[in-house]
mmCIF file of the N, C-alpha and C atoms, coordinates in Angstrom:
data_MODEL
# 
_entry.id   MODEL 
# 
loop_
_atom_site.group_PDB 
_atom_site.id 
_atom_site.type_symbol 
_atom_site.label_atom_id 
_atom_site.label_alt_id 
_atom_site.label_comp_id 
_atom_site.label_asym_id 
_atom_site.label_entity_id 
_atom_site.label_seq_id 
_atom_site.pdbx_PDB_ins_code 
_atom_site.Cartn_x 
_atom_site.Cartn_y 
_atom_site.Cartn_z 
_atom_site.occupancy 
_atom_site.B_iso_or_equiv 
_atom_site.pdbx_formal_charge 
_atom_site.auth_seq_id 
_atom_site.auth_comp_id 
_atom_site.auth_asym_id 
_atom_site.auth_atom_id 
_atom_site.pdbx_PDB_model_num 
ATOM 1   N N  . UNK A 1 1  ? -65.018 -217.159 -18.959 1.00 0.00 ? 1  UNK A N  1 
ATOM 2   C CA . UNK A 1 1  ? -65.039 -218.558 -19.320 1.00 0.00 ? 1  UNK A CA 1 
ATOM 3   C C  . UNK A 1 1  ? -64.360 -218.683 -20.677 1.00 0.00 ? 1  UNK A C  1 
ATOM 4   N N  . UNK A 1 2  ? -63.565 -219.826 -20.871 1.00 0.00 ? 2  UNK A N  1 
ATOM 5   C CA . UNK A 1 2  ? -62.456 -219.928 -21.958 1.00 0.00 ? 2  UNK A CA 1 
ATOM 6   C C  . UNK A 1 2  ? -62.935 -221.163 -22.206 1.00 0.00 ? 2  UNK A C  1 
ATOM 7   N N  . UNK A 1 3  ? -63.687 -221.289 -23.856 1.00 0.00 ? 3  UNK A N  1 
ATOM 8   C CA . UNK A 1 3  ? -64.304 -221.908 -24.422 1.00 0.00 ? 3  UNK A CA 1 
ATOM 9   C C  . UNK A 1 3  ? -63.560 -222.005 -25.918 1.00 0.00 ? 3  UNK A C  1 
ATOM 10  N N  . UNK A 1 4  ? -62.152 -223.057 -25.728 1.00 0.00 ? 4  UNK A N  1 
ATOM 11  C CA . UNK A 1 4  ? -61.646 -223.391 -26.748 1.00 0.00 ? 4  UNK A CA 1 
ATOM 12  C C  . UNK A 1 4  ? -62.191 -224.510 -27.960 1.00 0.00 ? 4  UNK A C  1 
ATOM 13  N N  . UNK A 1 5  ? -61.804 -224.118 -29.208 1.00 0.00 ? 5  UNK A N  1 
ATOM 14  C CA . UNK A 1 5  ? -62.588 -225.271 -30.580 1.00 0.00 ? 5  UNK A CA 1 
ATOM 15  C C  . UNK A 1 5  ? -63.873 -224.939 -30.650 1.00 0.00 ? 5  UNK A C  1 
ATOM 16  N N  . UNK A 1 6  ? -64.733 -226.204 -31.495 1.00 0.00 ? 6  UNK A N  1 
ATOM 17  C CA . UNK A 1 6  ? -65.982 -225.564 -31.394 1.00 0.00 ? 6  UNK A CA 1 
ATOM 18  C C  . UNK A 1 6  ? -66.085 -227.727 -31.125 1.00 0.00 ? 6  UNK A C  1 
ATOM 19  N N  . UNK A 1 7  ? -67.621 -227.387 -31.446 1.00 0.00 ? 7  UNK A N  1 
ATOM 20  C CA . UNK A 1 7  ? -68.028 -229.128 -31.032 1.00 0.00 ? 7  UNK A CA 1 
ATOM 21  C C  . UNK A 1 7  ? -68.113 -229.389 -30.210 1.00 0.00 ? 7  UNK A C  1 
ATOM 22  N N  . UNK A 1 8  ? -67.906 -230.983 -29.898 1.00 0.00 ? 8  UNK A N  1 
ATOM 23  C CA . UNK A 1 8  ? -68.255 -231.370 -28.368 1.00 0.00 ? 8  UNK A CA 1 
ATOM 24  C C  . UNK A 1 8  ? -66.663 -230.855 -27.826 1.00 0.00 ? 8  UNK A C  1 
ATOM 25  N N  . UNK A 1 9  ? -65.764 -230.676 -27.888 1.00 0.00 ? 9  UNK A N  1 
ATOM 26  C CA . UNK A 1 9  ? -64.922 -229.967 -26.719 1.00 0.00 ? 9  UNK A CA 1 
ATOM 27  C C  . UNK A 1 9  ? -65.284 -228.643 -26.697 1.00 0.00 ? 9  UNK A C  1 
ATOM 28  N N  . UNK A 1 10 ? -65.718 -227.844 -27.234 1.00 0.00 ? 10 UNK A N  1 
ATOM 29  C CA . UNK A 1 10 ? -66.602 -226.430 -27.007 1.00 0.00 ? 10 UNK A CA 1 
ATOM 30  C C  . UNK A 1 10 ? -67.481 -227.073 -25.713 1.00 0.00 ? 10 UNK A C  1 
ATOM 31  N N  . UNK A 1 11 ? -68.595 -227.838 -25.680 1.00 0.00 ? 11 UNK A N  1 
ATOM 32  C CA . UNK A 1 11 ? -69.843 -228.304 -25.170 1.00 0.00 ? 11 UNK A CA 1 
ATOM 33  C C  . UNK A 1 11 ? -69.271 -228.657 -23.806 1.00 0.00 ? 11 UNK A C  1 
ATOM 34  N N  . UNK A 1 12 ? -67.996 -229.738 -23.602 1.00 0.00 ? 12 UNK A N  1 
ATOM 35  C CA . UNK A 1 12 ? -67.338 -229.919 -22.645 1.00 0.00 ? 12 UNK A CA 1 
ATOM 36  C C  . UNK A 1 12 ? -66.877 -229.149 -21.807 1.00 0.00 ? 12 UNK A C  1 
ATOM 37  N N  . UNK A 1 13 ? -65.968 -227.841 -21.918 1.00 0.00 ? 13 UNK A N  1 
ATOM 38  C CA . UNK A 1 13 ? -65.570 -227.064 -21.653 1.00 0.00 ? 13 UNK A CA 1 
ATOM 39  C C  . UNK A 1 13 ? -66.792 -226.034 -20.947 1.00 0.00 ? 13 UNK A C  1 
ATOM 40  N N  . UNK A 1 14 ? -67.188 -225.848 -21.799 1.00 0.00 ? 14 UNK A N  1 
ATOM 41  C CA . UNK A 1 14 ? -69.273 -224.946 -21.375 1.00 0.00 ? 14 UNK A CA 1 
ATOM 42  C C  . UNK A 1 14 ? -69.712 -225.619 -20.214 1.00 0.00 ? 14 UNK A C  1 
ATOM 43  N N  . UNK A 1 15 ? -69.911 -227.122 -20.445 1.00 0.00 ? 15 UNK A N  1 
ATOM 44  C CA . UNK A 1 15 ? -71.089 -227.962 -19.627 1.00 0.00 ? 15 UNK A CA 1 
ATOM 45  C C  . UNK A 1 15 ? -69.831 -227.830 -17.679 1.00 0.00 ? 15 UNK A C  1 
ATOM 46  N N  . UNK A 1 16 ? -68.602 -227.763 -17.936 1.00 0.00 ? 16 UNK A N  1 
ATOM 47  C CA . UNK A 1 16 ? -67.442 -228.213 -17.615 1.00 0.00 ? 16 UNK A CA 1 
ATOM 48  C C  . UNK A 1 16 ? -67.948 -226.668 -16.275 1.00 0.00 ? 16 UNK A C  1 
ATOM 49  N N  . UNK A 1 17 ? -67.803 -225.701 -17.285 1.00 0.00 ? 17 UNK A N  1 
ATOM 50  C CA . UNK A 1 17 ? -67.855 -224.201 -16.271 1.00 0.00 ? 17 UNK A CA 1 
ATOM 51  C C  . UNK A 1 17 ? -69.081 -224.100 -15.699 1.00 0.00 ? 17 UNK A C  1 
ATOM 52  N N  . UNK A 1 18 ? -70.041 -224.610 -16.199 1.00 0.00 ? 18 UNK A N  1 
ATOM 53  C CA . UNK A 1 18 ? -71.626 -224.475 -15.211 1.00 0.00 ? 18 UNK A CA 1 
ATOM 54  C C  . UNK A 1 18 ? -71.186 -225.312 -14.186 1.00 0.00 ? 18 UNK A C  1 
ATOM 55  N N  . UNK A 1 19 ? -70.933 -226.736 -14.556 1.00 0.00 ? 19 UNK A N  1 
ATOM 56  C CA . UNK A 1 19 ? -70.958 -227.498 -13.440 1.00 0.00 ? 19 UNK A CA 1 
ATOM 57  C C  . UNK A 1 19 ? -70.158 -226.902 -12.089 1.00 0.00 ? 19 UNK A C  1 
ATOM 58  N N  . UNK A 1 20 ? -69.036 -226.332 -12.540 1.00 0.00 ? 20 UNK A N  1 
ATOM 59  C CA . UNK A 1 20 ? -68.332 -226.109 -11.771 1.00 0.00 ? 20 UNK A CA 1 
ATOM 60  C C  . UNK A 1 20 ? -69.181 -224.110 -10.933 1.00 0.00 ? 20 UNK A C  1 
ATOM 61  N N  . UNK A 1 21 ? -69.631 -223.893 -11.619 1.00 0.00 ? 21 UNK A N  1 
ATOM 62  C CA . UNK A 1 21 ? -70.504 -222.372 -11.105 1.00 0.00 ? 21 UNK A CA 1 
ATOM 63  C C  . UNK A 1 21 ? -71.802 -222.979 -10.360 1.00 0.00 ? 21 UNK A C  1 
ATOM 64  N N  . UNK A 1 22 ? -72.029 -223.657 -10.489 1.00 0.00 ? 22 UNK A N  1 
ATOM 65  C CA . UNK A 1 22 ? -73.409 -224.326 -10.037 1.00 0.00 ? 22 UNK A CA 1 
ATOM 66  C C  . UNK A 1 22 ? -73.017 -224.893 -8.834  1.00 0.00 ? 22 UNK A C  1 
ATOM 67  N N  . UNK A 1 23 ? -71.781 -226.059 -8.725  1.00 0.00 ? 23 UNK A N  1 
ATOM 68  C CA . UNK A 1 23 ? -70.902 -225.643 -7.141  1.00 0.00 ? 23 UNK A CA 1 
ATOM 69  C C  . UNK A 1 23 ? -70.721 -225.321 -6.438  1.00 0.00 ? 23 UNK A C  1 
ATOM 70  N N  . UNK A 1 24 ? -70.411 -224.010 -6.970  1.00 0.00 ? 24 UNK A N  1 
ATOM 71  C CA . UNK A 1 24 ? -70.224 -223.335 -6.522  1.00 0.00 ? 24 UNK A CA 1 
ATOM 72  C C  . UNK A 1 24 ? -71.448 -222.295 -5.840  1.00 0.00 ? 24 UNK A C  1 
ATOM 73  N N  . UNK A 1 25 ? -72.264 -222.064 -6.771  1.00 0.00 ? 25 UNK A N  1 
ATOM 74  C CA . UNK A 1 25 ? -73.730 -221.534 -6.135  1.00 0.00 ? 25 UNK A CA 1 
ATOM 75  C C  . UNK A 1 25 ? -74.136 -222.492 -4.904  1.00 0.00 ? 25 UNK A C  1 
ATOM 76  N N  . UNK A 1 26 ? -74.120 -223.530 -4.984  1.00 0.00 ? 26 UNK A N  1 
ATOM 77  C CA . UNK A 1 26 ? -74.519 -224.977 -4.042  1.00 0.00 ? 26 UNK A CA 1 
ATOM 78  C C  . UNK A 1 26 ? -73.987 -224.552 -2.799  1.00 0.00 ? 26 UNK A C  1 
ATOM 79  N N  . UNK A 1 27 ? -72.343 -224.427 -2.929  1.00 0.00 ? 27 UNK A N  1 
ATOM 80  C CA . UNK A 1 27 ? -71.574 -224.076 -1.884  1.00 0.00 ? 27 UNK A CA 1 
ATOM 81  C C  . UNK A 1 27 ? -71.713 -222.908 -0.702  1.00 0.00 ? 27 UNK A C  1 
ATOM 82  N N  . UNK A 1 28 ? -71.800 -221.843 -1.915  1.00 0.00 ? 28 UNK A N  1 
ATOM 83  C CA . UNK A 1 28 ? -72.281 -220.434 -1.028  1.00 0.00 ? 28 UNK A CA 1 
ATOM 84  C C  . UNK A 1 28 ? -74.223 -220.368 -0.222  1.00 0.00 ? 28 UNK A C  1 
ATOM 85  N N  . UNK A 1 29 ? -74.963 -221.584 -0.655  1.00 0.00 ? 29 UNK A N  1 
ATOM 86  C CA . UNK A 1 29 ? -76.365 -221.372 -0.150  1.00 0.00 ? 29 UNK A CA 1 
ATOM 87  C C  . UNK A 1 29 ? -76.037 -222.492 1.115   1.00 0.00 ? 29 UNK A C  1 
ATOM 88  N N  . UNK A 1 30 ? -74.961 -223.301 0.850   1.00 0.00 ? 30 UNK A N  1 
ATOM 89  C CA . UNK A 1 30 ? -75.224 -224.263 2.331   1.00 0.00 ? 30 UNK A CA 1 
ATOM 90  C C  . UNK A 1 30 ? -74.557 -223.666 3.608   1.00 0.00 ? 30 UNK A C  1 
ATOM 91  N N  . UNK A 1 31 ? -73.348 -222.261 3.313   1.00 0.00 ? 31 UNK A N  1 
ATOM 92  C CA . UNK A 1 31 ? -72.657 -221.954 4.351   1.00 0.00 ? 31 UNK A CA 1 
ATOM 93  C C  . UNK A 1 31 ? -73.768 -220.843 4.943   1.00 0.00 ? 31 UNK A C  1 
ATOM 94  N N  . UNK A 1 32 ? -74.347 -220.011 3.915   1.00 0.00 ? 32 UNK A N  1 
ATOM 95  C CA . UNK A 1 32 ? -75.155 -219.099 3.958   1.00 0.00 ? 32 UNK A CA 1 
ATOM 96  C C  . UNK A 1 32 ? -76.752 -219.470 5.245   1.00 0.00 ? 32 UNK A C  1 
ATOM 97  N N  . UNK A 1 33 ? -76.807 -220.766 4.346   1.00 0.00 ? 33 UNK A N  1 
ATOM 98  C CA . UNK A 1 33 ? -78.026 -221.668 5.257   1.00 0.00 ? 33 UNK A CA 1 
ATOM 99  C C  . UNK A 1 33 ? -77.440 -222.094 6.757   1.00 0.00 ? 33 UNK A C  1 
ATOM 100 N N  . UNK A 1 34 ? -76.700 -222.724 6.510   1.00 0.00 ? 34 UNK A N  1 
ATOM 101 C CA . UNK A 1 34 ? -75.839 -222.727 8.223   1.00 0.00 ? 34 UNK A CA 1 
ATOM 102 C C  . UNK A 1 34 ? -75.544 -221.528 9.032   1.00 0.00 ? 34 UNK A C  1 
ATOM 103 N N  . UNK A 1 35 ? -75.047 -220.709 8.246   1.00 0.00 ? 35 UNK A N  1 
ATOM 104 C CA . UNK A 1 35 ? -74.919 -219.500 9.144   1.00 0.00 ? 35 UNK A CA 1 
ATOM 105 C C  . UNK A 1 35 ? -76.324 -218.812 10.223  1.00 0.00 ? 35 UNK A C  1 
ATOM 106 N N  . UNK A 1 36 ? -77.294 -219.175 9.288   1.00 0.00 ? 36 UNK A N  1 
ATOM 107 C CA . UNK A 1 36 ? -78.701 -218.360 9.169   1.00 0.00 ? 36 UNK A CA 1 
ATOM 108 C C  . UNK A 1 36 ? -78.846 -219.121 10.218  1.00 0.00 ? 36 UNK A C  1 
ATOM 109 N N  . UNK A 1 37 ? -78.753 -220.558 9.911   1.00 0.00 ? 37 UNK A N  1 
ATOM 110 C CA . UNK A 1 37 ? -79.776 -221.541 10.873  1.00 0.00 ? 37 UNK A CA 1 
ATOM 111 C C  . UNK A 1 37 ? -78.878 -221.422 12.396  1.00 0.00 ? 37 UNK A C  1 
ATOM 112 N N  . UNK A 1 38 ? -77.409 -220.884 12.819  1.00 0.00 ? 38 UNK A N  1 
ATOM 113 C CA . UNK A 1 38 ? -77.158 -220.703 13.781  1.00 0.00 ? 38 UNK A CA 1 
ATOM 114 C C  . UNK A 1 38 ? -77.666 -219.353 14.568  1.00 0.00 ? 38 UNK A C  1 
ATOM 115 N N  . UNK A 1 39 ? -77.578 -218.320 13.673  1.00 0.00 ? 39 UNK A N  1 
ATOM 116 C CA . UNK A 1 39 ? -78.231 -217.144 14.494  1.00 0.00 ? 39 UNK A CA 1 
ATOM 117 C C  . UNK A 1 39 ? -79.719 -217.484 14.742  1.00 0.00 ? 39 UNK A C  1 
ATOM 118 N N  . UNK A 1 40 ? -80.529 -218.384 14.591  1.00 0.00 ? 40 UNK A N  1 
ATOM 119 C CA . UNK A 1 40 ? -81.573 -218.454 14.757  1.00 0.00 ? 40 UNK A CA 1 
ATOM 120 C C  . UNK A 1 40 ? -81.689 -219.385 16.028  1.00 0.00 ? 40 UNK A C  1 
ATOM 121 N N  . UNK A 1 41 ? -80.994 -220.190 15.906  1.00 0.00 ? 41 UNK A N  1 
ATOM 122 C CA . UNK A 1 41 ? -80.458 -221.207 17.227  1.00 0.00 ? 41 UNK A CA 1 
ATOM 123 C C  . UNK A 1 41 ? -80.445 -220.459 17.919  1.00 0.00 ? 41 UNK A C  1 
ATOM 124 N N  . UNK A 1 42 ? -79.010 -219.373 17.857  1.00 0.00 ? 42 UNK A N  1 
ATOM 125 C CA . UNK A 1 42 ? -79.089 -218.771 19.112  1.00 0.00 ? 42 UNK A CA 1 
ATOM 126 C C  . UNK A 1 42 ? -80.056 -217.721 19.766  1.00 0.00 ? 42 UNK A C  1 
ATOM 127 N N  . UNK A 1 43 ? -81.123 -217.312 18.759  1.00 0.00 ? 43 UNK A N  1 
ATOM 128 C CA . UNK A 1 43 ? -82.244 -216.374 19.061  1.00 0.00 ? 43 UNK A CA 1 
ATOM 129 C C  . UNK A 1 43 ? -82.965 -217.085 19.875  1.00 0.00 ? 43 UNK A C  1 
ATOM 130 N N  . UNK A 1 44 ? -82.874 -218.567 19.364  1.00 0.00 ? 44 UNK A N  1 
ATOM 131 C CA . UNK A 1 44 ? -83.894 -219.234 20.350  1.00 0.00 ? 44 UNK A CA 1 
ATOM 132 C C  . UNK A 1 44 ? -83.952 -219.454 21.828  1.00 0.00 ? 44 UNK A C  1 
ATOM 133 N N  . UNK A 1 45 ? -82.516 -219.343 21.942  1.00 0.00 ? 45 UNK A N  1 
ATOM 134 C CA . UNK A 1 45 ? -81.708 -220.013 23.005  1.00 0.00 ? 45 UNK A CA 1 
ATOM 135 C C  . UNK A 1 45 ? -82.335 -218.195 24.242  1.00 0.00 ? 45 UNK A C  1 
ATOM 136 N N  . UNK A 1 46 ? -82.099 -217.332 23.022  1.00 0.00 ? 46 UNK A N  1 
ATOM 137 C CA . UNK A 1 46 ? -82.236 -216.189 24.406  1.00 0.00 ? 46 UNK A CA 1 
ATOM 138 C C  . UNK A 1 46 ? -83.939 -216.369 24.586  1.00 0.00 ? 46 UNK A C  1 
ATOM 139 N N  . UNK A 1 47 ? -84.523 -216.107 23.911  1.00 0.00 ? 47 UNK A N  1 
ATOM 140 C CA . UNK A 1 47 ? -86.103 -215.964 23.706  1.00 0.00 ? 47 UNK A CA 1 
ATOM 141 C C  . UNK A 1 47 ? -86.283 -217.361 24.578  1.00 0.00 ? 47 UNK A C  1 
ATOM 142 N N  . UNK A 1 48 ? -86.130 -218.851 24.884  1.00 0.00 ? 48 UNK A N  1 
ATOM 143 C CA . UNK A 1 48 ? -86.357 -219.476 25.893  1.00 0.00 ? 48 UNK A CA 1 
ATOM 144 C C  . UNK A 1 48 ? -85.703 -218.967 26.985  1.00 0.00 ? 48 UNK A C  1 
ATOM 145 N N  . UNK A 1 49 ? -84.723 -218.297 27.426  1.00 0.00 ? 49 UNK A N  1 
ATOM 146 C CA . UNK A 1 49 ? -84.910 -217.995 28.676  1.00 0.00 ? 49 UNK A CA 1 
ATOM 147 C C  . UNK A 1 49 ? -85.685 -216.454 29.345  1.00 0.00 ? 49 UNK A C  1 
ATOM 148 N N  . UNK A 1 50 ? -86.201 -215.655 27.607  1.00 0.00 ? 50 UNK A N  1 
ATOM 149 C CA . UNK A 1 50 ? -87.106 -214.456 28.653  1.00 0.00 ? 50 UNK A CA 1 
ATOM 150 C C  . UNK A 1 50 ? -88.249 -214.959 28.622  1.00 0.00 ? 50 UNK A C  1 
ATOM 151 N N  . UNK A 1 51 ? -88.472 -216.478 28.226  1.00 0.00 ? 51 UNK A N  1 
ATOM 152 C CA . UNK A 1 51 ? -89.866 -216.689 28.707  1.00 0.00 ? 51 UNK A CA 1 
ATOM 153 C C  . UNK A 1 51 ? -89.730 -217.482 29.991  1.00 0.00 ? 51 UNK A C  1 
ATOM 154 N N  . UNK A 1 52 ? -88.891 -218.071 30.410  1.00 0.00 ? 52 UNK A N  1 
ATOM 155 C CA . UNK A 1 52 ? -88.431 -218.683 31.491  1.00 0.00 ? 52 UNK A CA 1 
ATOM 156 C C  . UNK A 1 52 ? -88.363 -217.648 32.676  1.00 0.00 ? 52 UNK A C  1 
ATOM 157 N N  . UNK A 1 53 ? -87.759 -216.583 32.244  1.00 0.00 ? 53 UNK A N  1 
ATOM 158 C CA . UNK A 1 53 ? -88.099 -215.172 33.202  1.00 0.00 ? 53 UNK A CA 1 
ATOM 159 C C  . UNK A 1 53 ? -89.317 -215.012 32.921  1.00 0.00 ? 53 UNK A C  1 
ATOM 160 N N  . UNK A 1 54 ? -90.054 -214.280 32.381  1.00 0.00 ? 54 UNK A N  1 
ATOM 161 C CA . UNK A 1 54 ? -91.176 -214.216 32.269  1.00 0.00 ? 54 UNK A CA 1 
ATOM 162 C C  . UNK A 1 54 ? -92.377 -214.775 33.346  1.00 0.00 ? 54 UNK A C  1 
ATOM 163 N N  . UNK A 1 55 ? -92.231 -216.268 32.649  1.00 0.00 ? 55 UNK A N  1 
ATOM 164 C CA . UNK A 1 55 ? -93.059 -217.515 33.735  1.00 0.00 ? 55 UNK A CA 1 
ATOM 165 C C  . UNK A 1 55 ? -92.727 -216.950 35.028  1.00 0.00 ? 55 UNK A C  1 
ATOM 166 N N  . UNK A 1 56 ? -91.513 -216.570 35.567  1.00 0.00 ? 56 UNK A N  1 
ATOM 167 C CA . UNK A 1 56 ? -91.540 -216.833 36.630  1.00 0.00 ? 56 UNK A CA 1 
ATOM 168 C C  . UNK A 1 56 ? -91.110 -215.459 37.197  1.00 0.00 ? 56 UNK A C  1 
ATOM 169 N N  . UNK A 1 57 ? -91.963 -214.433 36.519  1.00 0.00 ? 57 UNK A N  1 
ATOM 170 C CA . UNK A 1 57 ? -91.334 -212.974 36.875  1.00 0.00 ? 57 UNK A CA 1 
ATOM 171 C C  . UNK A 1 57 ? -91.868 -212.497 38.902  1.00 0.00 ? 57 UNK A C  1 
ATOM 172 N N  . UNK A 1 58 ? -92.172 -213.240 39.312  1.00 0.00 ? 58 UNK A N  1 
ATOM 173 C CA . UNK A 1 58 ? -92.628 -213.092 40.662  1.00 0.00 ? 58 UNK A CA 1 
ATOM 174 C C  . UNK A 1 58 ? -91.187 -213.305 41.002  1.00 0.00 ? 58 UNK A C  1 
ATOM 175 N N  . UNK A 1 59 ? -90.588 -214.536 41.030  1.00 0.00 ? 59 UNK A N  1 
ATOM 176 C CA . UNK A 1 59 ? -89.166 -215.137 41.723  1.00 0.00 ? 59 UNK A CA 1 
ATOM 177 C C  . UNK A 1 59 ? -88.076 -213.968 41.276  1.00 0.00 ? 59 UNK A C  1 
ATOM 178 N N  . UNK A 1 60 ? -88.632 -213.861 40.449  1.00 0.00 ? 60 UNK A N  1 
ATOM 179 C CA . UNK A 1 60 ? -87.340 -212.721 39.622  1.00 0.00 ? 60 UNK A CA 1 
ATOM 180 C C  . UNK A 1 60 ? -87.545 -211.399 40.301  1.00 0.00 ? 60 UNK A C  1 
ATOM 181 N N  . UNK A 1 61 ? -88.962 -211.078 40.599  1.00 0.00 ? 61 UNK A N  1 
ATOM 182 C CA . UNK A 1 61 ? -88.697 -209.576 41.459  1.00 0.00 ? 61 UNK A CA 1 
ATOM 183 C C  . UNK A 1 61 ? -88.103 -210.065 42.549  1.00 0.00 ? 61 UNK A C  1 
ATOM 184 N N  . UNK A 1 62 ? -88.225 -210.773 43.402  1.00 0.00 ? 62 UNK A N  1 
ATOM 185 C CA . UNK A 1 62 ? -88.136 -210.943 44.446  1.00 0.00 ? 62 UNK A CA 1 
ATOM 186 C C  . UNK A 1 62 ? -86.396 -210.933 44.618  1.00 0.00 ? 62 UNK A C  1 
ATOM 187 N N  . UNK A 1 63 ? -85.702 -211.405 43.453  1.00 0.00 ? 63 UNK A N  1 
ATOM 188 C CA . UNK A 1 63 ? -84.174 -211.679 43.556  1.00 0.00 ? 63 UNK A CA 1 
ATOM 189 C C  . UNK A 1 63 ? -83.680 -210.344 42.941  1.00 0.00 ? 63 UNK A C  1 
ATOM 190 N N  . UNK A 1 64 ? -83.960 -209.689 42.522  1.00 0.00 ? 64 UNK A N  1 
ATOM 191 C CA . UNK A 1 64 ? -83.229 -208.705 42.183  1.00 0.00 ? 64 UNK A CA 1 
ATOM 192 C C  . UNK A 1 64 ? -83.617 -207.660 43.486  1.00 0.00 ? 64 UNK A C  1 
ATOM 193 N N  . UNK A 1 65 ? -82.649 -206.862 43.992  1.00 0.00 ? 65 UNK A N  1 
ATOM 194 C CA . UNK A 1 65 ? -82.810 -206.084 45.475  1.00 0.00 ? 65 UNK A CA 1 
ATOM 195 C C  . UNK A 1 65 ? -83.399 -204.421 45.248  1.00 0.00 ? 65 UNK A C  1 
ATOM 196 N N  . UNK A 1 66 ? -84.513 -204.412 46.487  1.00 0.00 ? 66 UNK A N  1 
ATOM 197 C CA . UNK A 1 66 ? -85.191 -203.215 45.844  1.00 0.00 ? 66 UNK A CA 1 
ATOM 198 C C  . UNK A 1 66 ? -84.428 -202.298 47.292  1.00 0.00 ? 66 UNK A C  1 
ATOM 199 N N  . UNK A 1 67 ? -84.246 -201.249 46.080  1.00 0.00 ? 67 UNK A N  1 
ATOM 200 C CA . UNK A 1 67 ? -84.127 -200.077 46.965  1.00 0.00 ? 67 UNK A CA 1 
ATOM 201 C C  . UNK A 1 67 ? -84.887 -199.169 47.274  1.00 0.00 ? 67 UNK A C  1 
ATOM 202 N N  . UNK A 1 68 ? -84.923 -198.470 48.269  1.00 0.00 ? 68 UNK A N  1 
ATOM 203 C CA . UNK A 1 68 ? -85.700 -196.806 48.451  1.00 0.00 ? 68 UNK A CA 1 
ATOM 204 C C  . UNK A 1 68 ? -85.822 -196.968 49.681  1.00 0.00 ? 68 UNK A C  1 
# 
């Protein structure tokens, strides 16, 4: 960080680079949060259908073909 003079353009420049790092922190927790909140979507998505198998694990033996 390049914090030219002193005074309020020192203060400007300072207040100037947080704002802009703080942004940036903002930025990286909402892609981070989206990302998260899709793998979890899609966890859900499998986990409702092995309970959907599950419920109905009678129909399900019955469709898959037994041998011997």
């Amino acid at each position: 960080m390049l914090i030219k003079g002193k005074g309020a353009q020192g203060r400007r420049a300072h207040r100037n680079a947080c704002g802009e790092w703080l942004d940036h922190l903002r930025d990286v927790l909402v892609r981070r949060s989206n990302f998260r909140k899709t793998q979890i979507e899609n966890r859900l998505e499998v986990l409702g259908g092995y309970l959907i198998a599950y419920l109905n694990i009678d129909k399900v033996i019955k469709i898959i073909p037994h041998r011997g």
